[in-house]
PyMOL Python script that loads the backbone (N, CA, C, O; Angstrom):
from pymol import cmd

cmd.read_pdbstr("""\
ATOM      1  N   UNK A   1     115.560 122.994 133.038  1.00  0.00           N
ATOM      2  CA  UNK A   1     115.958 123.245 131.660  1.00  0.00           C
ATOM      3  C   UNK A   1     114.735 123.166 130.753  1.00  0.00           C
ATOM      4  O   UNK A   1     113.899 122.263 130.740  1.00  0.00           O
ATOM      5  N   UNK A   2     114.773 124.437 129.875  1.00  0.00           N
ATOM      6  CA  UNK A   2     113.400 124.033 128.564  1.00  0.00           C
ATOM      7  C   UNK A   2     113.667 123.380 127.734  1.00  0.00           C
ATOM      8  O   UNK A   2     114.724 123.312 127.106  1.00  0.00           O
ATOM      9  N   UNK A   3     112.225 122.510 127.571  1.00  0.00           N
ATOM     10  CA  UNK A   3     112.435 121.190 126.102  1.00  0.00           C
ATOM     11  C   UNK A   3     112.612 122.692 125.017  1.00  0.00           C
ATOM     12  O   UNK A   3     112.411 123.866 125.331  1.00  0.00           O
ATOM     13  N   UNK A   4     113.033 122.149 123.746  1.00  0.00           N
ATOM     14  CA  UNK A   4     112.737 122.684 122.907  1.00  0.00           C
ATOM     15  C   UNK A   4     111.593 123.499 122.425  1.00  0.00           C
ATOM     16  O   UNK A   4     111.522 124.658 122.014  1.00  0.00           O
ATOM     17  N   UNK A   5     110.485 122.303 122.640  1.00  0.00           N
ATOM     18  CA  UNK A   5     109.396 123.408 122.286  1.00  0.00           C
ATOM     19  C   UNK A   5     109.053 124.337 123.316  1.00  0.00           C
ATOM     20  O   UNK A   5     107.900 124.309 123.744  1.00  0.00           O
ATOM     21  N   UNK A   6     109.647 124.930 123.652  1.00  0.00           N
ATOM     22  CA  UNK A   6     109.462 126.599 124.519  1.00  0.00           C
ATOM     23  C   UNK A   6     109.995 127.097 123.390  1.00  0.00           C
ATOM     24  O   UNK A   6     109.380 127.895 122.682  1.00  0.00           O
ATOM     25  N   UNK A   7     110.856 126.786 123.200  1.00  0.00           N
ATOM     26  CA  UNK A   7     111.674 127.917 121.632  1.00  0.00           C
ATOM     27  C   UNK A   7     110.596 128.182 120.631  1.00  0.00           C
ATOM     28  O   UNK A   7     109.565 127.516 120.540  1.00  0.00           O
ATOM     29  N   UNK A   8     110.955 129.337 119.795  1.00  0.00           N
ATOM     30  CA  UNK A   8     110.506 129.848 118.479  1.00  0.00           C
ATOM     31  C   UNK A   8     110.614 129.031 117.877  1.00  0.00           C
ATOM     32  O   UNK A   8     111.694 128.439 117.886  1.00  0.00           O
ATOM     33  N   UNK A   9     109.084 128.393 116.689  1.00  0.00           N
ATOM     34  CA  UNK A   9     110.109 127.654 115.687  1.00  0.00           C
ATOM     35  C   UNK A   9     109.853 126.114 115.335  1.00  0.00           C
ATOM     36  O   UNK A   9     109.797 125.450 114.300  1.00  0.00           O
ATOM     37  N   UNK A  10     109.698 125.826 116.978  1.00  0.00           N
ATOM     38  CA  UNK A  10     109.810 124.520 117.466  1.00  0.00           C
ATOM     39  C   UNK A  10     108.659 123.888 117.612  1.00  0.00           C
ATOM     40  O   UNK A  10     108.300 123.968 118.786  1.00  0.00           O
ATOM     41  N   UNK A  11     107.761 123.172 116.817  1.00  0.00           N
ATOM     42  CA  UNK A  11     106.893 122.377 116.933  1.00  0.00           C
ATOM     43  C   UNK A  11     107.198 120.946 117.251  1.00  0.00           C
ATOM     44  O   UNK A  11     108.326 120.454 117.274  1.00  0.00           O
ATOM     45  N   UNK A  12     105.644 120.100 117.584  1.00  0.00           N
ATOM     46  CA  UNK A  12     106.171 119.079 117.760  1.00  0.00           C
ATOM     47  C   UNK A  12     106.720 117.716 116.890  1.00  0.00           C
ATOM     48  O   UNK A  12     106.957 116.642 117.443  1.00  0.00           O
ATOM     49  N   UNK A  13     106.867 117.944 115.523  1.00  0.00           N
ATOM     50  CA  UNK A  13     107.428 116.801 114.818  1.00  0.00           C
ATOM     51  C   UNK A  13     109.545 117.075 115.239  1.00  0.00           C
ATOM     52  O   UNK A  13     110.463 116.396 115.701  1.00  0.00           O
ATOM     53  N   UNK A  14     109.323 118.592 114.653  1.00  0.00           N
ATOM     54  CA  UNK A  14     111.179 118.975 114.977  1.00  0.00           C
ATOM     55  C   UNK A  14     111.629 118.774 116.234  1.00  0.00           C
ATOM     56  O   UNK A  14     112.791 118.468 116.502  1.00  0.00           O
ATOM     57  N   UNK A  15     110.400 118.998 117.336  1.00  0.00           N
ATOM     58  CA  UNK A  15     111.037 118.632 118.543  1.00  0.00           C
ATOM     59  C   UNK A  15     111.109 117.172 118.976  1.00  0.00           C
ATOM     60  O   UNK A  15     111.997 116.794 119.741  1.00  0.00           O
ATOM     61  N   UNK A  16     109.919 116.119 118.356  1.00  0.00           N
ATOM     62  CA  UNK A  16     110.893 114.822 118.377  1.00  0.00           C
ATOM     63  C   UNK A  16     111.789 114.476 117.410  1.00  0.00           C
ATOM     64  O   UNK A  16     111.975 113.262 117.492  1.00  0.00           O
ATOM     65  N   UNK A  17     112.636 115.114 116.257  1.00  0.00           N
ATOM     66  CA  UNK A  17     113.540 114.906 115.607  1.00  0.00           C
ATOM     67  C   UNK A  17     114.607 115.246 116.564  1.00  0.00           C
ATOM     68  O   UNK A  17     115.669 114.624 116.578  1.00  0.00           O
ATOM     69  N   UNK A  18     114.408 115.992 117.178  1.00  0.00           N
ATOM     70  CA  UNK A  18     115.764 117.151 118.246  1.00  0.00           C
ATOM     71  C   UNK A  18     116.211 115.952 118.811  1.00  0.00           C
ATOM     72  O   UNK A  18     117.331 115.447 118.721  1.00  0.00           O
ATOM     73  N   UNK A  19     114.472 115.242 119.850  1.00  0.00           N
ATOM     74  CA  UNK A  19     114.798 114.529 120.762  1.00  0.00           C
ATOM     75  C   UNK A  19     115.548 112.721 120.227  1.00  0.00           C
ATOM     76  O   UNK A  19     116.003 111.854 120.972  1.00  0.00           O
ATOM     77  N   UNK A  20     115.445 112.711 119.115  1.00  0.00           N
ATOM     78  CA  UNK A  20     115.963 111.671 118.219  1.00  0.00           C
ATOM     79  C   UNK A  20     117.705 111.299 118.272  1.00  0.00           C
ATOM     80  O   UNK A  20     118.462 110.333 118.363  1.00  0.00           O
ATOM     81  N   UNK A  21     117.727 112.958 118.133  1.00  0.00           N
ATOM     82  CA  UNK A  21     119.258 113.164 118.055  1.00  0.00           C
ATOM     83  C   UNK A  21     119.891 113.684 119.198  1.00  0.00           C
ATOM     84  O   UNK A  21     120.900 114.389 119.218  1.00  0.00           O
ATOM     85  N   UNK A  22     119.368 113.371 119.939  1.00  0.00           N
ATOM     86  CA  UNK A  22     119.874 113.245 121.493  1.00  0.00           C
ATOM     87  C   UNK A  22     119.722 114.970 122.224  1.00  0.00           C
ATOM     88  O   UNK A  22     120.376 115.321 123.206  1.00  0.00           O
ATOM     89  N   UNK A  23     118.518 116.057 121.336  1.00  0.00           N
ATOM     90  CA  UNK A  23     118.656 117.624 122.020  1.00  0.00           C
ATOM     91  C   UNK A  23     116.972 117.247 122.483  1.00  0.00           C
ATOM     92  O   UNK A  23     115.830 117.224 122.025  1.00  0.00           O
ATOM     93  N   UNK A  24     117.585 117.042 123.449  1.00  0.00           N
ATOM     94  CA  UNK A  24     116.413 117.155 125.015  1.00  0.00           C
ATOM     95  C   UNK A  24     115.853 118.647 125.409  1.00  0.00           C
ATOM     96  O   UNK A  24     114.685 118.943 125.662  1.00  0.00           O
ATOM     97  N   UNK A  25     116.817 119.366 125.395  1.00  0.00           N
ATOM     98  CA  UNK A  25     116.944 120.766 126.148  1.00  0.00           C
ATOM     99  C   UNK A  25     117.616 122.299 125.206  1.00  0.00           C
ATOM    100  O   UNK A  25     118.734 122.527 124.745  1.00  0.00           O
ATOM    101  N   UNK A  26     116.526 122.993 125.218  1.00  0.00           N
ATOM    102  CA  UNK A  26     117.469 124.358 124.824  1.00  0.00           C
ATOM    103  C   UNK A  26     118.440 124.398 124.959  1.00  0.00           C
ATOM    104  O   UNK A  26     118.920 125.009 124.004  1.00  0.00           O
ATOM    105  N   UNK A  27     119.263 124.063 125.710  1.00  0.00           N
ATOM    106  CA  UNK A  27     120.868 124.508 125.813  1.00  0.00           C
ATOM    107  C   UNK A  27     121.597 123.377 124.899  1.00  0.00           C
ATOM    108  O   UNK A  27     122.492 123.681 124.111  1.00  0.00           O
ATOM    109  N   UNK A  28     121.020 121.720 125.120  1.00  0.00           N
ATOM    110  CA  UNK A  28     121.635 121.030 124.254  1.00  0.00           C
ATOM    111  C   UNK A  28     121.254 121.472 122.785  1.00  0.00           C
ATOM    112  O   UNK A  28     121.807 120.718 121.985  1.00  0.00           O
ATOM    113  N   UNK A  29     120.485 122.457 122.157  1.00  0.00           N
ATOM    114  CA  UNK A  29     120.202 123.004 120.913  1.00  0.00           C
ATOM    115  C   UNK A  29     121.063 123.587 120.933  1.00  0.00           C
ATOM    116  O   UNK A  29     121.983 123.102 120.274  1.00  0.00           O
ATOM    117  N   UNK A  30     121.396 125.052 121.704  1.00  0.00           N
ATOM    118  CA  UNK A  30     122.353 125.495 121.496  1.00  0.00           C
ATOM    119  C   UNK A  30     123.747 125.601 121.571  1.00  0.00           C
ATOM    120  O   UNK A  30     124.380 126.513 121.038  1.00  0.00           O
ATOM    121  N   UNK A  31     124.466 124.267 122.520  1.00  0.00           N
ATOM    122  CA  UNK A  31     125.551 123.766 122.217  1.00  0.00           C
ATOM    123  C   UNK A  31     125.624 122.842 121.491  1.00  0.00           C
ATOM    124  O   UNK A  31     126.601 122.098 121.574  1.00  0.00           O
ATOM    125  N   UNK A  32     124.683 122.625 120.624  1.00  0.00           N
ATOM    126  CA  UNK A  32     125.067 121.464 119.111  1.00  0.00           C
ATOM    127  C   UNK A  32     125.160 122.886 117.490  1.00  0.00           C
ATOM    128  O   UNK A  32     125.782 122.767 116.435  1.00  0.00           O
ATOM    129  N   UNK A  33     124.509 123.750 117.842  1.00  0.00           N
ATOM    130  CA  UNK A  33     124.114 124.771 116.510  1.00  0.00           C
ATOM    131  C   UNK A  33     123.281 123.870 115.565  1.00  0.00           C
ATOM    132  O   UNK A  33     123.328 122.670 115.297  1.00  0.00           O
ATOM    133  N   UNK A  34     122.615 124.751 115.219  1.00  0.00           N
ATOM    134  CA  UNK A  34     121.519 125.105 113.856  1.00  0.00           C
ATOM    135  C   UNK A  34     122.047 123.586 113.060  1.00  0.00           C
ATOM    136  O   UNK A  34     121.382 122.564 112.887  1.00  0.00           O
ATOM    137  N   UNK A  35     123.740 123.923 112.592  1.00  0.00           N
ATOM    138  CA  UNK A  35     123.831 123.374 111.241  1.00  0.00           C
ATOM    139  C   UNK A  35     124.699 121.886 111.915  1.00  0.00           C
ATOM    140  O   UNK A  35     124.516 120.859 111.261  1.00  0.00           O
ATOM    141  N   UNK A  36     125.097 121.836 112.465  1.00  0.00           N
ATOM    142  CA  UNK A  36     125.026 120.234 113.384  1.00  0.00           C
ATOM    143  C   UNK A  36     123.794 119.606 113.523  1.00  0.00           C
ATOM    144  O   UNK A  36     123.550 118.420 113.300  1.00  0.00           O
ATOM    145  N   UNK A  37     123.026 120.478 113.907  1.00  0.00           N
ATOM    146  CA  UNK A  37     121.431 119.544 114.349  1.00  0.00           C
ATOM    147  C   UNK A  37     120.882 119.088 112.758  1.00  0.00           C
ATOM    148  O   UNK A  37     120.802 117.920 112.379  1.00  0.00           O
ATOM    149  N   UNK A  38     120.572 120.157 112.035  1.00  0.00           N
ATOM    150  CA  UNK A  38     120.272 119.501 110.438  1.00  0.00           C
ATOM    151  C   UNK A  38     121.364 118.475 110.262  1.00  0.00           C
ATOM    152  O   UNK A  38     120.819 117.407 110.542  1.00  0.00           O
ATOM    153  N   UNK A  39     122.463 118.273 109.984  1.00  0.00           N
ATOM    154  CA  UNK A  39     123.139 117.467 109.655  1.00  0.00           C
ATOM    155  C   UNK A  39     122.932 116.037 110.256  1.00  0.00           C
ATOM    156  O   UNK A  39     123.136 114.991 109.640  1.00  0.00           O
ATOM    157  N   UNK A  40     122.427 116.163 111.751  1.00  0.00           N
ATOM    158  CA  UNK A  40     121.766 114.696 112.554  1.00  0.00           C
ATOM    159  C   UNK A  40     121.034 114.444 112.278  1.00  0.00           C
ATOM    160  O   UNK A  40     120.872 113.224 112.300  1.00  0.00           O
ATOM    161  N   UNK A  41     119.606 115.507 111.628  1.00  0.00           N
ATOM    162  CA  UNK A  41     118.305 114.812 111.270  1.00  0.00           C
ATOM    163  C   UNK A  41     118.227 114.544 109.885  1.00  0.00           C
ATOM    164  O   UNK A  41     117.448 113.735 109.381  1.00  0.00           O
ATOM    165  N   UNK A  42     119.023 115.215 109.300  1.00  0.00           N
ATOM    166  CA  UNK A  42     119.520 114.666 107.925  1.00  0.00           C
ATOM    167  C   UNK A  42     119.475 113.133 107.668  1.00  0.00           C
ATOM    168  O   UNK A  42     118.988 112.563 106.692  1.00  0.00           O
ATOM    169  N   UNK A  43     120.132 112.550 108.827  1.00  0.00           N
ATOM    170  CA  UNK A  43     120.679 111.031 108.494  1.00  0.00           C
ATOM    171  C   UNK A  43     118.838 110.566 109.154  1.00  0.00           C
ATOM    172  O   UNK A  43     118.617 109.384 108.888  1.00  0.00           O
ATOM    173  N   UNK A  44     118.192 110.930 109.548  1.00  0.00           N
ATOM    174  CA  UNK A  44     116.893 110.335 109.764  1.00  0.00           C
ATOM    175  C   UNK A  44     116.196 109.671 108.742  1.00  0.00           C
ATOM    176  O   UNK A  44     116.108 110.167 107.619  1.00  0.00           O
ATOM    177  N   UNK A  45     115.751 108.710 109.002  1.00  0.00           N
ATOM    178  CA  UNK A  45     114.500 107.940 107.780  1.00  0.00           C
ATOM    179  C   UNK A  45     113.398 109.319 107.679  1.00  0.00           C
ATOM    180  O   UNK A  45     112.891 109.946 108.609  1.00  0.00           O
ATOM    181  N   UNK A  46     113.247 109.519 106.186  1.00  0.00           N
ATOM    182  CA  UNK A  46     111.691 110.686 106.551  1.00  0.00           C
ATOM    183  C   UNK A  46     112.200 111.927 107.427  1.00  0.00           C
ATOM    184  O   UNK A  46     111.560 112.633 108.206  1.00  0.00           O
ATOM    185  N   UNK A  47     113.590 111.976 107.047  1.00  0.00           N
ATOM    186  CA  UNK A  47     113.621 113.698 107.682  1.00  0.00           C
ATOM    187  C   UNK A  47     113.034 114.833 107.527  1.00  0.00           C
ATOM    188  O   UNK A  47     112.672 115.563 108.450  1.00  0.00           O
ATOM    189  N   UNK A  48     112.907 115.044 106.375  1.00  0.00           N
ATOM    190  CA  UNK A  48     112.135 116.083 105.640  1.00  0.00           C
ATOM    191  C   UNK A  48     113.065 117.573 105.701  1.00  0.00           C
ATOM    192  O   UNK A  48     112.606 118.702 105.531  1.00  0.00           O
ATOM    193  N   UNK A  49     114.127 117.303 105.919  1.00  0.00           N
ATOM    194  CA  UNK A  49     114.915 118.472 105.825  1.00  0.00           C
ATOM    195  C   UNK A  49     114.861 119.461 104.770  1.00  0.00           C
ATOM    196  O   UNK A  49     115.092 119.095 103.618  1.00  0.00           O
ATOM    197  N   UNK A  50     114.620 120.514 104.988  1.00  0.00           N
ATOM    198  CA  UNK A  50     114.876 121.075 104.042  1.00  0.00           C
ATOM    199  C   UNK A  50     115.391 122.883 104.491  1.00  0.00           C
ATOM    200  O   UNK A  50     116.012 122.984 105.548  1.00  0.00           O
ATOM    201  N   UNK A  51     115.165 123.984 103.823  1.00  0.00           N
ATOM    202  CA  UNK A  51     115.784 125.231 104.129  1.00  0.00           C
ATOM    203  C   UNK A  51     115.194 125.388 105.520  1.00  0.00           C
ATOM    204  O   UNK A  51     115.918 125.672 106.474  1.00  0.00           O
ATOM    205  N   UNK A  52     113.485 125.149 105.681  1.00  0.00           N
ATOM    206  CA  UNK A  52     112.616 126.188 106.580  1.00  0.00           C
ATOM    207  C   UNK A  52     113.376 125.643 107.670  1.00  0.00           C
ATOM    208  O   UNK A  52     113.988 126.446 108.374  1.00  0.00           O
ATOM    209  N   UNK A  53     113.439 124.492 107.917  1.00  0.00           N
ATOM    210  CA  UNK A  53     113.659 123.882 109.073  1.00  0.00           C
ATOM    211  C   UNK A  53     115.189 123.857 109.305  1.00  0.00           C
ATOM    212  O   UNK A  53     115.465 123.292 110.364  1.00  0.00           O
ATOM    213  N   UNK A  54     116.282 124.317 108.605  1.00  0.00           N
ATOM    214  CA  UNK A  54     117.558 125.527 108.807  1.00  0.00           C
ATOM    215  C   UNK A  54     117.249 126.406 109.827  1.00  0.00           C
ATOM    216  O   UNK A  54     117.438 126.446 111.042  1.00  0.00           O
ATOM    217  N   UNK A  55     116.508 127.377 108.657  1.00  0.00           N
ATOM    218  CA  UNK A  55     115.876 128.691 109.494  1.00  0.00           C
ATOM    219  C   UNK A  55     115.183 128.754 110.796  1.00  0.00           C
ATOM    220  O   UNK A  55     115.380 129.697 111.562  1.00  0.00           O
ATOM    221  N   UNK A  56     114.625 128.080 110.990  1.00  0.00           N
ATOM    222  CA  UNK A  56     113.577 127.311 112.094  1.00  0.00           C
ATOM    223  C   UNK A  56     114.404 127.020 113.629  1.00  0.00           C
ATOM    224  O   UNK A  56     114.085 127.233 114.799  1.00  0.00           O
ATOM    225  N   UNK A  57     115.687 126.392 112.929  1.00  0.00           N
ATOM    226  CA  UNK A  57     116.465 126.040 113.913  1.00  0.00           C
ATOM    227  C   UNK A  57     117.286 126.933 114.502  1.00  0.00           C
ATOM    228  O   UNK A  57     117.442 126.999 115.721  1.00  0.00           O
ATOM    229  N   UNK A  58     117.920 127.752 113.564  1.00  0.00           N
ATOM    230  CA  UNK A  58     118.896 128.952 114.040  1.00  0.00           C
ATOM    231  C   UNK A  58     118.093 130.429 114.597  1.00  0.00           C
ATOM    232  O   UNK A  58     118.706 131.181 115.355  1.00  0.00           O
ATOM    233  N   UNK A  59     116.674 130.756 114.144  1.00  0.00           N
ATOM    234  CA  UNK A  59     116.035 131.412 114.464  1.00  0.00           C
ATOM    235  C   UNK A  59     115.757 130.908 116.213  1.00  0.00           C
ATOM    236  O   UNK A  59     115.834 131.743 117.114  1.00  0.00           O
ATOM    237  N   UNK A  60     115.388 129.224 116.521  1.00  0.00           N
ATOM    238  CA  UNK A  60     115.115 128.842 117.733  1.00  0.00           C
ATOM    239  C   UNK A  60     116.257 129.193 118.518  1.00  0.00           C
ATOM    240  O   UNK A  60     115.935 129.752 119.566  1.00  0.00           O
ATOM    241  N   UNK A  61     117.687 129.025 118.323  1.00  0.00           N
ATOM    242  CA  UNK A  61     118.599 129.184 118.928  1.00  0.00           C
ATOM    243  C   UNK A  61     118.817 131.126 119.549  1.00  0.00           C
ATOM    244  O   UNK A  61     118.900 131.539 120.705  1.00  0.00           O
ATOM    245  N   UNK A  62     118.840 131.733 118.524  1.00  0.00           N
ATOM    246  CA  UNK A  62     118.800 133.094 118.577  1.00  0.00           C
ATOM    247  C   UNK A  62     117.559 133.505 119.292  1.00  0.00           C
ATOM    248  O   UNK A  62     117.451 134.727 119.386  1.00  0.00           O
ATOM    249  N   UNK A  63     116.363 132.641 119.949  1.00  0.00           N
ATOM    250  CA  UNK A  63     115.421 133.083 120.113  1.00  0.00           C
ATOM    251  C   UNK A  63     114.690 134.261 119.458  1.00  0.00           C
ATOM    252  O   UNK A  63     114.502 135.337 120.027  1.00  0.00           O
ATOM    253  N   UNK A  64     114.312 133.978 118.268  1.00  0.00           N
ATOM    254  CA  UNK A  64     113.121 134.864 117.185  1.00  0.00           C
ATOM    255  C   UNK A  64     112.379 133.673 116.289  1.00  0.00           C
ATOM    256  O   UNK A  64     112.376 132.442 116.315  1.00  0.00           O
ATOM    257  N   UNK A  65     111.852 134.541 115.614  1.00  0.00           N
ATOM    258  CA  UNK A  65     111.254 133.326 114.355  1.00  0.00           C
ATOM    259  C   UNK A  65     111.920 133.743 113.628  1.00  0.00           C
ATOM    260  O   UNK A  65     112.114 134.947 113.460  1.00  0.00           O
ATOM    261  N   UNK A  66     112.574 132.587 112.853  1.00  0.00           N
ATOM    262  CA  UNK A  66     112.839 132.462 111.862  1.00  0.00           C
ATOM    263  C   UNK A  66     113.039 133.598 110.922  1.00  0.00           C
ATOM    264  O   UNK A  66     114.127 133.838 110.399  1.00  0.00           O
ATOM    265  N   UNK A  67     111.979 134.274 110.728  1.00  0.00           N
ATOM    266  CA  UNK A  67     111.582 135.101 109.226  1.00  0.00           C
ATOM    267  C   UNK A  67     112.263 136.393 110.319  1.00  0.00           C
ATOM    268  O   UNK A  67     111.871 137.431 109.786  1.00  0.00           O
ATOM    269  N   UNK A  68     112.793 136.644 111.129  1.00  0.00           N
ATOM    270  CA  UNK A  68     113.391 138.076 111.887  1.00  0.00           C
ATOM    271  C   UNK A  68     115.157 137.651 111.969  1.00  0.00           C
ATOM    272  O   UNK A  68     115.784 138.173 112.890  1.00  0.00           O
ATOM    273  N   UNK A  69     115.791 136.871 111.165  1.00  0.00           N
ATOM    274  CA  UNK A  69     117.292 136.484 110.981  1.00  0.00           C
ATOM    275  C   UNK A  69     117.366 137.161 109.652  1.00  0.00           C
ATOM    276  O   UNK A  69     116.556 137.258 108.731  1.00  0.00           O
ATOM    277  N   UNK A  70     118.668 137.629 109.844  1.00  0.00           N
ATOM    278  CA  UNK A  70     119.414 138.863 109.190  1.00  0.00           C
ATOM    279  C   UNK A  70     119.286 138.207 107.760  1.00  0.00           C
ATOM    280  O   UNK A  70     118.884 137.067 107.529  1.00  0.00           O
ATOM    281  N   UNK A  71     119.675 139.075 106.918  1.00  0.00           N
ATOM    282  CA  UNK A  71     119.892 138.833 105.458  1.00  0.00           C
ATOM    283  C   UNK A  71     121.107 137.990 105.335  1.00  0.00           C
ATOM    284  O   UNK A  71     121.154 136.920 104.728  1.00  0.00           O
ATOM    285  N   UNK A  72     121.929 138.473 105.864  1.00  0.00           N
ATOM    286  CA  UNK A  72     123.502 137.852 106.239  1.00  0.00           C
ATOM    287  C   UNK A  72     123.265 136.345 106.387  1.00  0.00           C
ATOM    288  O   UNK A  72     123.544 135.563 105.478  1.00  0.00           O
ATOM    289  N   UNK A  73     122.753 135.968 107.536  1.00  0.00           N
ATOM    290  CA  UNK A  73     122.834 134.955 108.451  1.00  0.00           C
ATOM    291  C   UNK A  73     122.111 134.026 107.463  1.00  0.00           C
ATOM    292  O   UNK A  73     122.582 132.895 107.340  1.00  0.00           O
ATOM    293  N   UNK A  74     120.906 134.397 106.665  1.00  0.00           N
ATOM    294  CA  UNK A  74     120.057 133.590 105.949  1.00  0.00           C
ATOM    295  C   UNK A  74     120.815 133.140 104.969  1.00  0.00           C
ATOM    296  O   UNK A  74     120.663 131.950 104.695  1.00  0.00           O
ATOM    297  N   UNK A  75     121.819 133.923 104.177  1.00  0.00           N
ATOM    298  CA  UNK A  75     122.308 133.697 102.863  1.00  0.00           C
ATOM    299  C   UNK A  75     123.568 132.666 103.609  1.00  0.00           C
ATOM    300  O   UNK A  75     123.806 131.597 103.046  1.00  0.00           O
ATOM    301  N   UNK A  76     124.187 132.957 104.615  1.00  0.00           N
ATOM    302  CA  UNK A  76     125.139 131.350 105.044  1.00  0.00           C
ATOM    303  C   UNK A  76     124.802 129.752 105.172  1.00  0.00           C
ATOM    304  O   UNK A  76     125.475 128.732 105.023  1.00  0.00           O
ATOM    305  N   UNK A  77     122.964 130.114 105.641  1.00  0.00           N
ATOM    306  CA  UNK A  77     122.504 129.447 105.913  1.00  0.00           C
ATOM    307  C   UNK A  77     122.309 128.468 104.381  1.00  0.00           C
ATOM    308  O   UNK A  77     122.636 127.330 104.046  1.00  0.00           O
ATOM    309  N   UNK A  78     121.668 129.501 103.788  1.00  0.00           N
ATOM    310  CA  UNK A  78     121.604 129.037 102.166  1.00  0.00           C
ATOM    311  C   UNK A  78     122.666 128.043 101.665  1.00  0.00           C
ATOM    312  O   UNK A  78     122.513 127.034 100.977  1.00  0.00           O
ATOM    313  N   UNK A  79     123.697 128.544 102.146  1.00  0.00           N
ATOM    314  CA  UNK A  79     125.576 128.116 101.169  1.00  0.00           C
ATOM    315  C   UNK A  79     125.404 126.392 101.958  1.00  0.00           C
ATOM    316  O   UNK A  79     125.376 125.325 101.346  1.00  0.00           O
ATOM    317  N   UNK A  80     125.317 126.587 103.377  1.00  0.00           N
ATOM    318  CA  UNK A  80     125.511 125.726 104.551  1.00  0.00           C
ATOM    319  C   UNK A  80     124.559 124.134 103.743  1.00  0.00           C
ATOM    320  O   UNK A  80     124.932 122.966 103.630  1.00  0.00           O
ATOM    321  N   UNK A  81     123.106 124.910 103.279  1.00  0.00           N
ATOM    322  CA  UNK A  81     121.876 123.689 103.281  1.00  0.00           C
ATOM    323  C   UNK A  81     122.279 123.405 101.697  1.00  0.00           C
ATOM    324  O   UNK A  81     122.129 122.199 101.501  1.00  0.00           O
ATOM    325  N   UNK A  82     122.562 123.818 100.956  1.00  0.00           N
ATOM    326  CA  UNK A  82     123.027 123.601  99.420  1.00  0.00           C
ATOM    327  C   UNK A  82     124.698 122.435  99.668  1.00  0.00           C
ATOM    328  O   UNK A  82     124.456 121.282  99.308  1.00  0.00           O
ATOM    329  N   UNK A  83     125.465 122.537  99.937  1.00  0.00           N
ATOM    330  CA  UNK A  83     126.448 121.783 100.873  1.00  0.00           C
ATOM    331  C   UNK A  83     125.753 120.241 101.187  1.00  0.00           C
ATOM    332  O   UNK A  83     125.815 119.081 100.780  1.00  0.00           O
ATOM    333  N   UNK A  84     125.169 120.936 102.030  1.00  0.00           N
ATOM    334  CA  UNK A  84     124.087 119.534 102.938  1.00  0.00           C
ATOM    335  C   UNK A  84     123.816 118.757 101.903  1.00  0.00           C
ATOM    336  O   UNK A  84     124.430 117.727 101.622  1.00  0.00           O
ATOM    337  N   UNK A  85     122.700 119.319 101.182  1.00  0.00           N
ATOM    338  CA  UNK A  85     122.114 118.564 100.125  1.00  0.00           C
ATOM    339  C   UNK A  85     122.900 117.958  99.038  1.00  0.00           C
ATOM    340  O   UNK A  85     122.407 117.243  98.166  1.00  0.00           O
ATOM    341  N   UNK A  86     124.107 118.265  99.124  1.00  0.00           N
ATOM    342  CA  UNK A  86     125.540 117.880  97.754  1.00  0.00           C
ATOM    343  C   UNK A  86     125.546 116.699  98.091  1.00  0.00           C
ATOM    344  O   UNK A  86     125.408 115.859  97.201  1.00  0.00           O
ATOM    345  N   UNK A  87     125.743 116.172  99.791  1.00  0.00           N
ATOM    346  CA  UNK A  87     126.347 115.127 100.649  1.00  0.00           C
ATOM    347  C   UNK A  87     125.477 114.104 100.612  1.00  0.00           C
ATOM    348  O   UNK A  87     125.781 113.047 101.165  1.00  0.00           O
ATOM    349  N   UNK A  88     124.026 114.280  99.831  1.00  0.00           N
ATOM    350  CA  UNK A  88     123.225 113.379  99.990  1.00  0.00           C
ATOM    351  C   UNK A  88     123.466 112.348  98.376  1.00  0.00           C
ATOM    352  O   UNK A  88     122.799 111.331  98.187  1.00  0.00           O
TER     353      UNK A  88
END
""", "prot")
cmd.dss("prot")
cmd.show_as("cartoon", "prot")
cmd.util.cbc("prot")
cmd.orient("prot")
């Protein structure tokens, strides 16, 4: 199974946040989604959450970067991290 950082996206601070929140493995990325995983590193001391690292995540899942996710997909993403940030 690939760690995370094989994915797009995925450097190594997000990939020990992943590994924080228990995503060891590409597949555990992509059976948690994009907006589950922000929501775990959310609750982190010093998360640093913010949009890129949305994008970052759902781009890793879809395998692309980031900046190649639809207009569509970005603007849910938008609604999704505005939400997030209400809860804080």
């Amino acid at each position: 199974m690939n760690p995370p950082t094989k994915l797009p996206n995925i450097g190594p601070v997000l990939a020990a946040q992943l590994n924080t929140i228990g995503v060891c493995t590409e597949q555990d990325l992509k059976e948690m989604g994009s907006e589950n995983a922000v929501i775990k590193i959310a609750t982190l001391e010093h998360s640093g959450v913010c949009i890129n690292m949305v994008y970052a995540l759902e781009g890793a899942i879809q395998g692309i970067r980031w900046h190649g996710l639809s207009r569509e997909r970005k603007e849910e993403l938008k609604v999704f991290f505005r939400r997030v940030q209400e809860m804080k």
